[in-house]
VEXLOVEX-783284 format. One line per field, with one value per atom (N, C-alpha, C, O): residue number from 0; residue in three letters; atom name; x, y, z. Coordinates in Angstrom, 2 decimals. Each point is the difference from the previous one (the first is absolute). Layout:
<recs>
num: (NUM | ...)
residu: (ALA | ...)
atome: (CA | ...)
c1: (X | ...)
c2: (Y | ...)
c3: (Z | ...)
</recs>
This chain:
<recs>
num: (0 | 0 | 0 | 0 | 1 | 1 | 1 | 1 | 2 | 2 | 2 | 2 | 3 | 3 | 3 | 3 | 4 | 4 | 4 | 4 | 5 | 5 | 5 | 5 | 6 | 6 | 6 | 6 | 7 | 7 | 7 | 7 | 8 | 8 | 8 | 8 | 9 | 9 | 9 | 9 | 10 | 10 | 10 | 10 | 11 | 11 | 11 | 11 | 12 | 12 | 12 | 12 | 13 | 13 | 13 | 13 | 14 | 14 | 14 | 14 | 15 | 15 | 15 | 15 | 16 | 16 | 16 | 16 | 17 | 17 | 17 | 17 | 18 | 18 | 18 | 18 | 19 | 19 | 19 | 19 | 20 | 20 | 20 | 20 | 21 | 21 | 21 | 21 | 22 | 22 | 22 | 22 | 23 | 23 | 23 | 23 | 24 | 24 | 24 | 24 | 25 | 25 | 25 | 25 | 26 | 26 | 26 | 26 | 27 | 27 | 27 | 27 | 28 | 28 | 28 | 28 | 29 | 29 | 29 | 29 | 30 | 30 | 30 | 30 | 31 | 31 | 31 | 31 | 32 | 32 | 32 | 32 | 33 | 33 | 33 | 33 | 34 | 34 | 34 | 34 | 35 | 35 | 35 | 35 | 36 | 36 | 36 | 36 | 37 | 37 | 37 | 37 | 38 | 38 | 38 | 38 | 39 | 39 | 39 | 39 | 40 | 40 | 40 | 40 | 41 | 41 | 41 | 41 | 42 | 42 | 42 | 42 | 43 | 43 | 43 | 43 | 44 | 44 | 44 | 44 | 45 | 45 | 45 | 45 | 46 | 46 | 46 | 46 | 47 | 47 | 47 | 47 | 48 | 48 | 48 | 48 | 49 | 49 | 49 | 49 | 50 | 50 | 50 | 50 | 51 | 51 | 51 | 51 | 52 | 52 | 52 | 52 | 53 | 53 | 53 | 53 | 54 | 54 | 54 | 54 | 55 | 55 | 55 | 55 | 56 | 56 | 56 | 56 | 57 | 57 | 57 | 57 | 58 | 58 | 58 | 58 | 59 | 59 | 59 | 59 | 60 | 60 | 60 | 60 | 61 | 61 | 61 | 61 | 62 | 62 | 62 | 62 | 63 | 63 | 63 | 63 | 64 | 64 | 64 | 64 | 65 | 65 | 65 | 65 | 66 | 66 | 66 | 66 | 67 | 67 | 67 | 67 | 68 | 68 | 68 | 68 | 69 | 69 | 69 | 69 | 70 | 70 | 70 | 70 | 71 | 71 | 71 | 71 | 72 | 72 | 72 | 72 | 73 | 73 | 73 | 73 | 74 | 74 | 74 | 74 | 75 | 75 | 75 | 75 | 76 | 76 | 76 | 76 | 77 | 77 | 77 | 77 | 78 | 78 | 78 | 78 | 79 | 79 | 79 | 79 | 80 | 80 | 80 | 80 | 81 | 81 | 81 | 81 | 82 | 82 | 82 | 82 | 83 | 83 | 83 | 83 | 84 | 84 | 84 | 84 | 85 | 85 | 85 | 85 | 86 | 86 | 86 | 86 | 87 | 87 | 87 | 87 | 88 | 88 | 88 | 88 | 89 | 89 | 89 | 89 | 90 | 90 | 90 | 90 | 91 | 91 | 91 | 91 | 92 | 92 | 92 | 92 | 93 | 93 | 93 | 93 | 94 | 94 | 94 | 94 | 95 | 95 | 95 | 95 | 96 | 96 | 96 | 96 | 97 | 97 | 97 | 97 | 98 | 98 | 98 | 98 | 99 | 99 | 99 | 99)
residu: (UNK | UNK | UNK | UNK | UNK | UNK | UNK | UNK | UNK | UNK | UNK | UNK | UNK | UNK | UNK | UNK | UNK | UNK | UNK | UNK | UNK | UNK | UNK | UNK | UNK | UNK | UNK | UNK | UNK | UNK | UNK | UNK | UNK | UNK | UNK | UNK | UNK | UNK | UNK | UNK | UNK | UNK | UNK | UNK | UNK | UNK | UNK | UNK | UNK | UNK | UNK | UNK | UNK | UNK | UNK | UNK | UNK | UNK | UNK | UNK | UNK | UNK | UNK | UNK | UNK | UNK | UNK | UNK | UNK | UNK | UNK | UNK | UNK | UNK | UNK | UNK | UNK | UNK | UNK | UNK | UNK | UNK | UNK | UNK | UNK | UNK | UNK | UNK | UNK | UNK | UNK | UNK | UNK | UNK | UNK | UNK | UNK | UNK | UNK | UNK | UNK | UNK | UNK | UNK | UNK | UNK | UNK | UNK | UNK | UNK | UNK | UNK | UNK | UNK | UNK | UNK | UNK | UNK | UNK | UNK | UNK | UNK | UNK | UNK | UNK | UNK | UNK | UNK | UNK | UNK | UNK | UNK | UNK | UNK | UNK | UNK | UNK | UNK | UNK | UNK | UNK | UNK | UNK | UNK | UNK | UNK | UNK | UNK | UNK | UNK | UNK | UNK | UNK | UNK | UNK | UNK | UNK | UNK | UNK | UNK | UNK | UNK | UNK | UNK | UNK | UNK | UNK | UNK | UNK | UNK | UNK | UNK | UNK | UNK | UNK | UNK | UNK | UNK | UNK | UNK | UNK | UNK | UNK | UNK | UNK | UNK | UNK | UNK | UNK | UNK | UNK | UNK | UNK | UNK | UNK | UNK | UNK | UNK | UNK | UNK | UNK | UNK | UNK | UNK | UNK | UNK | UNK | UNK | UNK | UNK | UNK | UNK | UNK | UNK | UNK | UNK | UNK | UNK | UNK | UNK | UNK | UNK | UNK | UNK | UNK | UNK | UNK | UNK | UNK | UNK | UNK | UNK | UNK | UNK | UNK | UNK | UNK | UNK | UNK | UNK | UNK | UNK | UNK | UNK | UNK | UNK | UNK | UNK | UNK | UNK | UNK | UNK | UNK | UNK | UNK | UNK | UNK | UNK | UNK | UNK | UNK | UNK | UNK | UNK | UNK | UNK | UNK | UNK | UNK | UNK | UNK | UNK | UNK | UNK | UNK | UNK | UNK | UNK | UNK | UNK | UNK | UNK | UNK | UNK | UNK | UNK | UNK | UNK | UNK | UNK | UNK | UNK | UNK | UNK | UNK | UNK | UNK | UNK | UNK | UNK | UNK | UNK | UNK | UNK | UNK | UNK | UNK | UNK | UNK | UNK | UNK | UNK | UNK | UNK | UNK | UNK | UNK | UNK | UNK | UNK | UNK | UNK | UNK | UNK | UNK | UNK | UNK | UNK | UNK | UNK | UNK | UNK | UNK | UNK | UNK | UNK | UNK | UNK | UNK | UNK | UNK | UNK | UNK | UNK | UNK | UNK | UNK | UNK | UNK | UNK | UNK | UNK | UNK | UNK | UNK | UNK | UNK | UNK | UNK | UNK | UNK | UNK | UNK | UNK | UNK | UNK | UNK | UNK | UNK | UNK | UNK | UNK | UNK | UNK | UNK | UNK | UNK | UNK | UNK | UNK | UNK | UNK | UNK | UNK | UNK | UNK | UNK | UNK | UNK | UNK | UNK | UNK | UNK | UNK | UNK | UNK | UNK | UNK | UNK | UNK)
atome: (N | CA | C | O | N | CA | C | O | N | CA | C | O | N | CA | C | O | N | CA | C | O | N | CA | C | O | N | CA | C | O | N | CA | C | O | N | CA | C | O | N | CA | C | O | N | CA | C | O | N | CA | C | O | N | CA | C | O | N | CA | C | O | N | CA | C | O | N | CA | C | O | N | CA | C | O | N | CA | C | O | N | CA | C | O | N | CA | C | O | N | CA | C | O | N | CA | C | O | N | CA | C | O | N | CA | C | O | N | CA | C | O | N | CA | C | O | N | CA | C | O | N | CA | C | O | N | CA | C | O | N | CA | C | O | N | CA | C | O | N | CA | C | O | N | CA | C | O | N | CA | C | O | N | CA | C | O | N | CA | C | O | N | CA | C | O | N | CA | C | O | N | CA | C | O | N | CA | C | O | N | CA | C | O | N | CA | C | O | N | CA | C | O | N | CA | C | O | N | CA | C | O | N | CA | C | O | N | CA | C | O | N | CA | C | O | N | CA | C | O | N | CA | C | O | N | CA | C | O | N | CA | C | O | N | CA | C | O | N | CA | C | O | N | CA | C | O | N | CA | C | O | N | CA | C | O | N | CA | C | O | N | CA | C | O | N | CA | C | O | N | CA | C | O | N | CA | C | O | N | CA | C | O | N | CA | C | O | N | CA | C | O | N | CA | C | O | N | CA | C | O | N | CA | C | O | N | CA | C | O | N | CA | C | O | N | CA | C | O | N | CA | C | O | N | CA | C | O | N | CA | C | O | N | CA | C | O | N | CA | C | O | N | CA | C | O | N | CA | C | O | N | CA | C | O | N | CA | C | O | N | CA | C | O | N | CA | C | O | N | CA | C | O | N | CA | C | O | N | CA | C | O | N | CA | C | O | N | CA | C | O | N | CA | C | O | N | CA | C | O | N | CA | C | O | N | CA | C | O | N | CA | C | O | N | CA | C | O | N | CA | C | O | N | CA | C | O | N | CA | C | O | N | CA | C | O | N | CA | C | O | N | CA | C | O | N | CA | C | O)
c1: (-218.39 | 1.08 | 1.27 | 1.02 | -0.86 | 0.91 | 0.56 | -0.63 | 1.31 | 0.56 | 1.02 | 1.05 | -1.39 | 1.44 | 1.02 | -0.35 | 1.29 | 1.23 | 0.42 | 1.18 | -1.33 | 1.39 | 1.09 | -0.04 | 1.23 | 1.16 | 0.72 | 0.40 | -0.51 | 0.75 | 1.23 | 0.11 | 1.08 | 1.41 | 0.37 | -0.39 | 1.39 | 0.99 | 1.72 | 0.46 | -0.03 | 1.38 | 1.11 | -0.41 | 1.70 | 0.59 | 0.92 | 0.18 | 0.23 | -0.18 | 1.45 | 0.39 | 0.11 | 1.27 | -0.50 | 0.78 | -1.95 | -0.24 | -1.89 | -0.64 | 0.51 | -1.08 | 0.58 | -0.53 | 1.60 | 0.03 | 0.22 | -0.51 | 1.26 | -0.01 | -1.20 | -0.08 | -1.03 | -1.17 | -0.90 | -0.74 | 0.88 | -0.36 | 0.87 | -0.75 | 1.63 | 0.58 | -0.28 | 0.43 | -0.92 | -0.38 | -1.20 | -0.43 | -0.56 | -1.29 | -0.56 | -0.98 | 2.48 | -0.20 | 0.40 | -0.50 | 1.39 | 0.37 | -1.67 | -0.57 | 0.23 | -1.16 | -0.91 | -0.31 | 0.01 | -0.69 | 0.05 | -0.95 | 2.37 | 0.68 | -0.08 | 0.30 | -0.58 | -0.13 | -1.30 | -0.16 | -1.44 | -0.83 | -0.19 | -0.63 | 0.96 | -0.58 | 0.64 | -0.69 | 2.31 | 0.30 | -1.00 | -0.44 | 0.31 | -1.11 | -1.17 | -0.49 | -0.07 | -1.07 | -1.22 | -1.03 | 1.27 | -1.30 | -1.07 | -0.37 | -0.50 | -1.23 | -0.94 | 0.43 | -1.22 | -1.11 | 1.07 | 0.25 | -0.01 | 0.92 | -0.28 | -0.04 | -0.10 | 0.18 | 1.00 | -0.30 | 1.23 | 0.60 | 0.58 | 0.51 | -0.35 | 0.02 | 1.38 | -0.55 | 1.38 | 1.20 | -0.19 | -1.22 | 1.43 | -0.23 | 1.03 | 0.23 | 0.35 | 1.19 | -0.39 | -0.24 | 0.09 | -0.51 | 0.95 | 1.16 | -1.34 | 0.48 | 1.64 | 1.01 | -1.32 | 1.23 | 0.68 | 0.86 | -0.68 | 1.12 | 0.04 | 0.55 | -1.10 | 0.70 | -1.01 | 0.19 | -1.51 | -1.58 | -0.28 | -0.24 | 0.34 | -0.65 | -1.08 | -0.23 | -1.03 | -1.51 | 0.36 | 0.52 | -0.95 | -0.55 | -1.31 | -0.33 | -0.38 | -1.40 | -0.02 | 0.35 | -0.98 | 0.01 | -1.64 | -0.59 | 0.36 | -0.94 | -0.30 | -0.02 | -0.27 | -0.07 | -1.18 | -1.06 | 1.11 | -1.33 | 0.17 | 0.99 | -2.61 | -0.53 | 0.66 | -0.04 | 0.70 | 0.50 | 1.03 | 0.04 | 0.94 | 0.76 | 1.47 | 0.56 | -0.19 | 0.34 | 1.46 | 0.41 | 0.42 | 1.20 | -0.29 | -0.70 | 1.43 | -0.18 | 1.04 | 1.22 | -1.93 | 1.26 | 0.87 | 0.95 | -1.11 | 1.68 | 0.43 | 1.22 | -1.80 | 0.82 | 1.38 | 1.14 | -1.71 | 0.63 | 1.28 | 0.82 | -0.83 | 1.43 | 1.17 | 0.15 | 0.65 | 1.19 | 0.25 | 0.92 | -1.22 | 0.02 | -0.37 | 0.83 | -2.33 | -0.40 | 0.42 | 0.07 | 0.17 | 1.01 | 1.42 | 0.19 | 0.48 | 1.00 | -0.40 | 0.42 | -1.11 | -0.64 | -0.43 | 0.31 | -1.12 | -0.53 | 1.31 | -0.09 | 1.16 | 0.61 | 1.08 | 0.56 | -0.69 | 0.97 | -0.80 | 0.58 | -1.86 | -0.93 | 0.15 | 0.09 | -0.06 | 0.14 | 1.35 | -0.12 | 1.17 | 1.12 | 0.18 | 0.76 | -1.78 | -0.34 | -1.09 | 0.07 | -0.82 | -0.55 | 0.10 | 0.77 | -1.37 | -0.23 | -1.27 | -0.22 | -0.68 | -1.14 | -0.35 | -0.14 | -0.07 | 0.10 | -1.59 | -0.90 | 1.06 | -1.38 | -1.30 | -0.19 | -0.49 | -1.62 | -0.89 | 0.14 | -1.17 | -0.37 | -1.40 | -0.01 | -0.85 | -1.91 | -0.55 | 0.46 | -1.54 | -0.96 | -0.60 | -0.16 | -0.16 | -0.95 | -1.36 | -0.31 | -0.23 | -1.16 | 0.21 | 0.76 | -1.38 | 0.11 | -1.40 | -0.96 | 1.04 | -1.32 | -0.08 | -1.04 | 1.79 | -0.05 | 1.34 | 0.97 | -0.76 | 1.34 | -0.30 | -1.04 | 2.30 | -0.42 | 1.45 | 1.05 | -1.18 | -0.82 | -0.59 | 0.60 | -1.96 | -0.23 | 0.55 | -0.54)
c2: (226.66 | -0.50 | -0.18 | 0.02 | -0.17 | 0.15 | -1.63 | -0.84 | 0.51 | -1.53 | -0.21 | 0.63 | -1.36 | -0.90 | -1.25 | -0.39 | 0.06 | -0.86 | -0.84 | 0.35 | -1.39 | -0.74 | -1.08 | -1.09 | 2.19 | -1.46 | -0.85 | 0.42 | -1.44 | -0.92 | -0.60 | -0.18 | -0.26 | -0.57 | -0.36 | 0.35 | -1.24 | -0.55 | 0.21 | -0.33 | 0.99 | 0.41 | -0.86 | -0.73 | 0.47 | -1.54 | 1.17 | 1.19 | -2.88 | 0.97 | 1.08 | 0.56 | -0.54 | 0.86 | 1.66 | 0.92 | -0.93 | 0.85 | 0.88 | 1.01 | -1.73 | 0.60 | 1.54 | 1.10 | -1.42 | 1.45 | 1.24 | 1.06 | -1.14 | 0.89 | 0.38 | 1.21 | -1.96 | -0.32 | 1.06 | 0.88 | -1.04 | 0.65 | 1.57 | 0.94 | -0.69 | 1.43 | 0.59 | 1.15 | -1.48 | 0.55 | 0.44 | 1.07 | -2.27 | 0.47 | 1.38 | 0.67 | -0.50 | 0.53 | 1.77 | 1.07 | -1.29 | 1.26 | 0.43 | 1.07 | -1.76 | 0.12 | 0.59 | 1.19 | -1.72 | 0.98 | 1.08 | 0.66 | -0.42 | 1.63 | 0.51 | 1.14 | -1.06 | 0.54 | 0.31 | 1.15 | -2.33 | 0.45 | 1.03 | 0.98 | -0.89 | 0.75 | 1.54 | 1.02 | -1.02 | 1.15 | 0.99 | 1.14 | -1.91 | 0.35 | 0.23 | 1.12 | -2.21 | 0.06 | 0.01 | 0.63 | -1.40 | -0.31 | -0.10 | -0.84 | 1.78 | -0.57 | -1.28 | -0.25 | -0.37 | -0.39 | -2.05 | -0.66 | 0.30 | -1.15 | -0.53 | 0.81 | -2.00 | -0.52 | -1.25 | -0.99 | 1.08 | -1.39 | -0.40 | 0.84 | -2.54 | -0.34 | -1.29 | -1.02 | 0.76 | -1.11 | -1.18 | 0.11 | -1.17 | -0.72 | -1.20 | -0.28 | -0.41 | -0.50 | -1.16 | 0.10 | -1.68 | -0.89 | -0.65 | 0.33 | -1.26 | -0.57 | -0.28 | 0.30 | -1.08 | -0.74 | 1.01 | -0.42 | 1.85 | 1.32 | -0.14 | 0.90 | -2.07 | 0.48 | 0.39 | 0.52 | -0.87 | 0.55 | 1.08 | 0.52 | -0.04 | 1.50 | 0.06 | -0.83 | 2.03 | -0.07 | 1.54 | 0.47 | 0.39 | 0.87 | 0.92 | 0.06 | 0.61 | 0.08 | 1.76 | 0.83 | -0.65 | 1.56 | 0.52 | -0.54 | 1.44 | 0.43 | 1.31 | 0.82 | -0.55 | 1.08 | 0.67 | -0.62 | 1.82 | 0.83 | -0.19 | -0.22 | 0.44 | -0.03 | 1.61 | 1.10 | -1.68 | 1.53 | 0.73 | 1.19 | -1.76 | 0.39 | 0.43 | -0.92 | 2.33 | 0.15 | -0.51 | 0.12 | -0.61 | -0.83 | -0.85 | 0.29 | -1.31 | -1.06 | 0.46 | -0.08 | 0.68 | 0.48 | -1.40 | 0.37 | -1.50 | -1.09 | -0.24 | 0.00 | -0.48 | 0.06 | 0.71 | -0.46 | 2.02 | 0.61 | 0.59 | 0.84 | -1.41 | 0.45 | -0.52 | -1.22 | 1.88 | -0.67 | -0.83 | -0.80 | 0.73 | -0.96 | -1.19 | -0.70 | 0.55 | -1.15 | -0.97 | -1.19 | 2.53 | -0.50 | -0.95 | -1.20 | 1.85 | -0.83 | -1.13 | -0.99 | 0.76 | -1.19 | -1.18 | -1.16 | 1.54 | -0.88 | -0.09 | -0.54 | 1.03 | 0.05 | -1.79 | -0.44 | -0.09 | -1.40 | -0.61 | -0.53 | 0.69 | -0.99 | -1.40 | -0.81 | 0.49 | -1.27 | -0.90 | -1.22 | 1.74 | 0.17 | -0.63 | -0.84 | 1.67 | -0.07 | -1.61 | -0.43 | -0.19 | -0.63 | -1.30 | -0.36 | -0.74 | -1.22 | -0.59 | -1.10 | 2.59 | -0.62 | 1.23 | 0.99 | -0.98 | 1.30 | 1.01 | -0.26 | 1.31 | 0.55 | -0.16 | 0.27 | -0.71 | -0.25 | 1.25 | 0.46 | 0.36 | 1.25 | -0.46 | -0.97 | 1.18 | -0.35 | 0.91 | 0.57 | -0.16 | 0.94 | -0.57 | -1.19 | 2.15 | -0.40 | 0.87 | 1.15 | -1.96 | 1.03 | 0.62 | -0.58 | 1.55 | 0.72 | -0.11 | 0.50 | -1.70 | -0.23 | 1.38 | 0.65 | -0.45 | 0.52 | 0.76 | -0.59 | 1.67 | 0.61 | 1.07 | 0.67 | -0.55 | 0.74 | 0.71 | -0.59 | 1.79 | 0.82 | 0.18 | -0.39 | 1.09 | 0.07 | 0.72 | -0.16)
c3: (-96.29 | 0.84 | -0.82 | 0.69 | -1.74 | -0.83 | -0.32 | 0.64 | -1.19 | -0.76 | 1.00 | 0.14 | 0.37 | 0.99 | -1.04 | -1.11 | 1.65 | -0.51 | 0.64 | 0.14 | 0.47 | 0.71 | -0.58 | -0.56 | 1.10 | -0.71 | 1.63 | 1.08 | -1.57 | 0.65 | -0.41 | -1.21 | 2.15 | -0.51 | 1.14 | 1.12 | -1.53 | 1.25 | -0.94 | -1.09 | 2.17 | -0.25 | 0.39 | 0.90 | -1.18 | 0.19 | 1.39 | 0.27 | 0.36 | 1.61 | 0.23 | 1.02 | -2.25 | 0.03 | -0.68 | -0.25 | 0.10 | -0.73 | 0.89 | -0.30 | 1.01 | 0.89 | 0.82 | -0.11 | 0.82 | 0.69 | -0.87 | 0.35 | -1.53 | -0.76 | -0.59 | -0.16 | -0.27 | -0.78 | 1.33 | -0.42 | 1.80 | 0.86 | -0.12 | 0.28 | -0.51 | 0.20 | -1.28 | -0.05 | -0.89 | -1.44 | 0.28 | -0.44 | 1.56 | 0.29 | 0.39 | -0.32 | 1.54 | 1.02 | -0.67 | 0.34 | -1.20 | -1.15 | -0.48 | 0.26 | -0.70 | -0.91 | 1.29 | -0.07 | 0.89 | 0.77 | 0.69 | 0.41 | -0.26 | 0.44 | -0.98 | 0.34 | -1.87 | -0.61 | -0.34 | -0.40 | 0.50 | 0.05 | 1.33 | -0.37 | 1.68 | 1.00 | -0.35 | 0.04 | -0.43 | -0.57 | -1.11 | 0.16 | -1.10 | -1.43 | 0.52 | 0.09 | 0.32 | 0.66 | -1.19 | 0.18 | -1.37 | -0.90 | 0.30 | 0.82 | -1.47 | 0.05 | -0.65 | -1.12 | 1.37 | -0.81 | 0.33 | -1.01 | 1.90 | -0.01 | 1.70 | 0.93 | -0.78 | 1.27 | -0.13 | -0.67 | 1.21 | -0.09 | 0.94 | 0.74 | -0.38 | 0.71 | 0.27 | -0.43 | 0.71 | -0.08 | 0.46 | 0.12 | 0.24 | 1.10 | -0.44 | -1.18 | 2.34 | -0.01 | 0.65 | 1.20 | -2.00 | 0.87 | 0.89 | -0.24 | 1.34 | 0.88 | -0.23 | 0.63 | -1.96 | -0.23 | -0.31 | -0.76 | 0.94 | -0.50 | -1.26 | -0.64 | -0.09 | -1.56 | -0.94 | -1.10 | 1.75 | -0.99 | 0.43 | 1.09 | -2.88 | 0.32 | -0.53 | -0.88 | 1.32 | -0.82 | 0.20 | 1.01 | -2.38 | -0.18 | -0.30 | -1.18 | 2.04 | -0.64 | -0.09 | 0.84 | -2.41 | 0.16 | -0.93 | -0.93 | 1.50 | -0.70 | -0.17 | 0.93 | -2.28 | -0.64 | 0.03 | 0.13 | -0.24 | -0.24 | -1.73 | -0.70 | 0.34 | -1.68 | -0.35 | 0.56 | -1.89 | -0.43 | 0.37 | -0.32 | 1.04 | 0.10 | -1.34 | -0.60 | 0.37 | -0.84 | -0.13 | -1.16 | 1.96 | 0.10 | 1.45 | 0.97 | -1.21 | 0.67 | 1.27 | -0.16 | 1.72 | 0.71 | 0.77 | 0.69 | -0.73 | -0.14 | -0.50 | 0.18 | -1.33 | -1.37 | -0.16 | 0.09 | -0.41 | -0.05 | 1.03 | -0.38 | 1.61 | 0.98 | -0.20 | 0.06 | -0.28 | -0.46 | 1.31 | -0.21 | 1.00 | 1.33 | -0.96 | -0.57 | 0.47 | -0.65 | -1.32 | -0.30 | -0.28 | -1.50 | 0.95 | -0.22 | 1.05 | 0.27 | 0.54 | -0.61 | 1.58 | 0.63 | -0.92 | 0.27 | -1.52 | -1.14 | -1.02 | -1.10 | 1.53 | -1.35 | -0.27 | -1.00 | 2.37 | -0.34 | 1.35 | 0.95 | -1.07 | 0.95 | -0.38 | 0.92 | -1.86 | -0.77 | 0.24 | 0.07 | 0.04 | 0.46 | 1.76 | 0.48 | 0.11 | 1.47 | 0.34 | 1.15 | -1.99 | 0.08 | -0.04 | -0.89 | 1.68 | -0.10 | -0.84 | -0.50 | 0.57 | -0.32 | -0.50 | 0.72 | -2.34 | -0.20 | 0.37 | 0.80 | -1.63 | 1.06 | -0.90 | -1.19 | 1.97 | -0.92 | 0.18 | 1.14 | -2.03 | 0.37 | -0.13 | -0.76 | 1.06 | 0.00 | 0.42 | 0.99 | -1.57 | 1.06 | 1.00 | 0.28 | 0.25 | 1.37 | 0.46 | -0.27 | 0.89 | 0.17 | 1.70 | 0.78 | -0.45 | 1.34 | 0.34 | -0.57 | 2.25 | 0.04 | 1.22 | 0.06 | 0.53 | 1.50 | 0.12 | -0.48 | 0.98 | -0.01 | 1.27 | 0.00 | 1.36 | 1.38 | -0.02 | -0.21 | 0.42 | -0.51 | -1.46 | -1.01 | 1.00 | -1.05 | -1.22 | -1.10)
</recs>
């Protein structure tokens, strides 16, 4: 199933909608590319300003395909900047995932 990631943050509230259009880059650029071996997932909590990221990789992959999008490079590049709460990264385990 490959190594999953999730980061979590809260962005200060002048800095959420942008924090959302960097997102939203990053994923027109994955559906364009269209990487293999990656599932990822965004999610934007209630309060608009928490974000959770969860992604997971296939084993072996010979470059990391988010990492590497210059979409993503820009998005990570002044996240910190964007934040109230900066971002915490942990693994996770995948008990259940639909589709498979």
């Amino acid at each position: 199933m490959g190594k999953t990631t999730m980061v979590r943050y809260k962005t200060h509230p002048g800095h959420a909608a942008r924090n959302a259009e960097l997102i939203a880059q990053v994923f027109a650029a994955l559906a364009r590319d269209r990487p293999a071996g990656i599932r990822y997932l965004v999610l934007r909590a209630e309060d608009g300003l928490s974000f959770t990221h969860v992604a997971t990789l296939e084993d072996g992959l010979p470059v990391h395909p988010l990492t590497s999008l210059p979409e993503f490079q820009a998005f990570v590049a002044d996240i910190r900047t964007r934040c109230e709460v900066p971002p915490e990264q942990t693994g996770a385990e995948v008990l259940g995932r639909y589709p498979a």
